[in-house]
N, C-alpha and C positions, 0 to 999 in steps of 0.2 A: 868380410865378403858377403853379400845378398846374391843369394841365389834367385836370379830372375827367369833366366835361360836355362832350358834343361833339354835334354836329348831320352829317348827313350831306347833303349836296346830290348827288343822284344813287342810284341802286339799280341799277346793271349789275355786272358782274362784279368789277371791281376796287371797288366798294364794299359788294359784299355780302361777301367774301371779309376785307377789313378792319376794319369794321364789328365783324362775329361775332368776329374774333381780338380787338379791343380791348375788349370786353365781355367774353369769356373773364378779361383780366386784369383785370376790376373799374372799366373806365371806363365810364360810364354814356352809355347811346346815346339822345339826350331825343327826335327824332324823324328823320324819315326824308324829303327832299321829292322827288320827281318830279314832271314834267308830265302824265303820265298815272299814273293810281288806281292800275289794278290791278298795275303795278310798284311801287308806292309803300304798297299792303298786301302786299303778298307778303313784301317785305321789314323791312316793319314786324312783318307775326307771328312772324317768326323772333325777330325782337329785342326783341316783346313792348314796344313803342316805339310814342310816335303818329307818324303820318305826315301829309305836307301836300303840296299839289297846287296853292298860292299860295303865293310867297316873300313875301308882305304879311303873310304868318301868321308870319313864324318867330320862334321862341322866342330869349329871350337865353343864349345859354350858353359856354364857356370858348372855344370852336371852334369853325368851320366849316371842315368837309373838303371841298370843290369835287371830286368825281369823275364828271364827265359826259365828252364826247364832245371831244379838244381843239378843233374848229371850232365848239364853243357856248359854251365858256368865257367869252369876252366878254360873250356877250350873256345868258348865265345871271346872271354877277357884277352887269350893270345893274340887276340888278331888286331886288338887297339895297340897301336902304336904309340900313339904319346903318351904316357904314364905322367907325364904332369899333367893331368885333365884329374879331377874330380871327381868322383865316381861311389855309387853306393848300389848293396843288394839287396832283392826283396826274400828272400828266403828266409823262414823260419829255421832250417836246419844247416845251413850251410856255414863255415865259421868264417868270420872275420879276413882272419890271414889271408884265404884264399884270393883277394886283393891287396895285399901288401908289397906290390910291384909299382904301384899305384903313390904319385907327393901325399894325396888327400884322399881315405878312403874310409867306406863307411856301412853302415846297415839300415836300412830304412823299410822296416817288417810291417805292413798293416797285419791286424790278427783278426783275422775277418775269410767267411768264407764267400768266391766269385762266383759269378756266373754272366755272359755277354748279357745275356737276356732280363736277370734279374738286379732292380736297383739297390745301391747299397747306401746306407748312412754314413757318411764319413766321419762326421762328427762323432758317432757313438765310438768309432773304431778305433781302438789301443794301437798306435803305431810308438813302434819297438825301434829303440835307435843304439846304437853304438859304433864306437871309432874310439880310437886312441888319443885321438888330438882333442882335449878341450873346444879348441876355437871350432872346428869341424864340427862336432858335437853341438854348439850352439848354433850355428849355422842350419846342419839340419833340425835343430826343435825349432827354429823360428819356419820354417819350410813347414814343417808338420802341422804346427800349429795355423797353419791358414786355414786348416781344413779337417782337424781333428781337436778334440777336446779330452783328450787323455793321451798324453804324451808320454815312456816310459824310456826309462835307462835303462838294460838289463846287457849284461854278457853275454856271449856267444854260446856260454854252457846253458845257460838260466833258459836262453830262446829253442836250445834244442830240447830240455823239458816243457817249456813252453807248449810246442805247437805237435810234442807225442798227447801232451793233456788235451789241446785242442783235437787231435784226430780222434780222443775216444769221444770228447764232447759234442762233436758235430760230424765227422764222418761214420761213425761208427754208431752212433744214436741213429744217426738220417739209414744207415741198410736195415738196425733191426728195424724200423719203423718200415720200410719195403719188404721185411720178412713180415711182418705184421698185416701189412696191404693183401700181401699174396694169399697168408692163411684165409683171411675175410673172402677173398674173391672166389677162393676152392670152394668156399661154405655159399656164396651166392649171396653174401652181406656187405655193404656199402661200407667204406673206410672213413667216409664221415661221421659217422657212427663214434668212429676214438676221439675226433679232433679233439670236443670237448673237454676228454681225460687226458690228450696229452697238453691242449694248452692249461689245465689246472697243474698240472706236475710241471712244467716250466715256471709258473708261476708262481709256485710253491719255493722256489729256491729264490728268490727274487729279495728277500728277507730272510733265510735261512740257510744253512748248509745242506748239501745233498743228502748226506748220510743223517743228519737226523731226524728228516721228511720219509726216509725209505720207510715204503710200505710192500706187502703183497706175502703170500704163501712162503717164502723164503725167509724174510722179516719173522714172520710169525713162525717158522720150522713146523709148516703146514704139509708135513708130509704124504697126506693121503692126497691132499690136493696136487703136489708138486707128482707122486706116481699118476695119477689120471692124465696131465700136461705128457709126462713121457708114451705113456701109450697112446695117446691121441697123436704122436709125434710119429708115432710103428710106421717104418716103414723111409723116414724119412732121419738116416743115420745123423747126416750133420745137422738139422737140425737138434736135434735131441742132444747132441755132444755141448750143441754154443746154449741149451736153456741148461743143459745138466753145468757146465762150467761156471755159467755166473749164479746159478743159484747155489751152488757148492760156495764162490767169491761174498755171495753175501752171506749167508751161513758163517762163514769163520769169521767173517770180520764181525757177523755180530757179535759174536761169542766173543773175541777179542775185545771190545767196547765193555 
């Protein structure tokens, strides 16, 4: 089977983002459903595609890509009536099964962080595939593959450590780095000031592991340095708790090493 036709369930970020890249490579995008309109044209005029706002309406076609909110998944998926339709989710955390009502079902994960606004590389992006059927399974790497250049196998377990490692790797690096903006702006110092050291530290692991690049006061059980950071912190409880916790985190693990 070639997936040519594909239907989108959902218009937020991560389906407007993929959506546009798979139409880019010549899959046709037949419509677009949300439960409210005016998300459901917005992203229908981009794609020049109808859109629907009942899942009683939807069209037949090679696919359905499920990208809504993982806590509606279930209750989006009930309202499809034909289970022989095709179908796959974009979820990092959500497990497989939860479509097994479904002939043909599957997972089809970019591991990439969205934003409407900001564009993304498809190509560089690890899309995460899994389904129980072989033939399924080839079906979507040939999908994948029009538009990404790392293509991976993983299970349903593997993907929910997957994208906890991604949340420390990108959501949780992007607020200290807003904890770090904020400190600079109390002091009346531009944040550009870091960029330089945080694109070196990115860059550094480019060729290396994280853990054998770690540097700073902690690394070094720079204690008088690490007490001055706390009392510079006086005053401001949670912070001091989240620099006391990972500096404690690197501490043992170096000793562990």
């Amino acid at each position: 089977m070639k997936i040519k036709n594909i239907t989108f369930i959902g218009s937020g970020n991560v389906a407007t983002h993929l959506s546009l890249s798979l139409q880019d490579k010549g899959i046709n995008i037949v419509e677009v459903f949300s439960k409210t309109t005016k998300s459901a044209v917005l992203l229908s005029e981009k794609l020049k595609c109808n859109y629907i706002t009942d899942l009683n309406n939807l069209s037949s076609t090679d696919l359905l890509i499920v990208s809504v909110k993982d806590d509606v998944i279930s209750e989006v998926i009930s309202k499809i009536k034909d289970k022989n339709m095709n179908i796959v989710h974009t979820s990092g955390c959500v497990d497989l099964d939860v479509l097994k009502d479904f002939s043909n079902y599957g997972v089809f994960y970019p591991l990439q962080s969205f934003n409407k606004e900001v564009e993304v590389d498809f190509s560089i992006t690890p899309i995460c595939i899994e389904s129980k059927s072989s033939e399924f399974s080839d079906n979507l790497k040939e999908l994948a593959s029009k538009i990404s250049d790392s293509i991976n196998f993983i299970n349903s377990e593997q993907r929910k450590q997957l994208h906890i490692a991604a949340v420390f790797a990108c959501n949780f690096t992007n607020h200290i780095l807003s904890i770090s903006e904020s400190i600079l702006k109390k002091s009346d110092l531009d944040f550009n000031l870091l960029k330089p050291l945080i694109e070196h530290t990115f860059n550094k692991i480019k060729d290396s592991s994280p853990s054998e690049v770690q540097t700073g006061p902690a690394k070094r059980e720079d204690y008088n340095t690490i007490e001055k950071h706390l009392n510079l912190l006086e005053g401001k409880s949670d912070l001091q708790i989240i620099y006391s916790k990972i500096t404690n985190h690197i501490i043992n693990n170096h000793l562990d090493e």
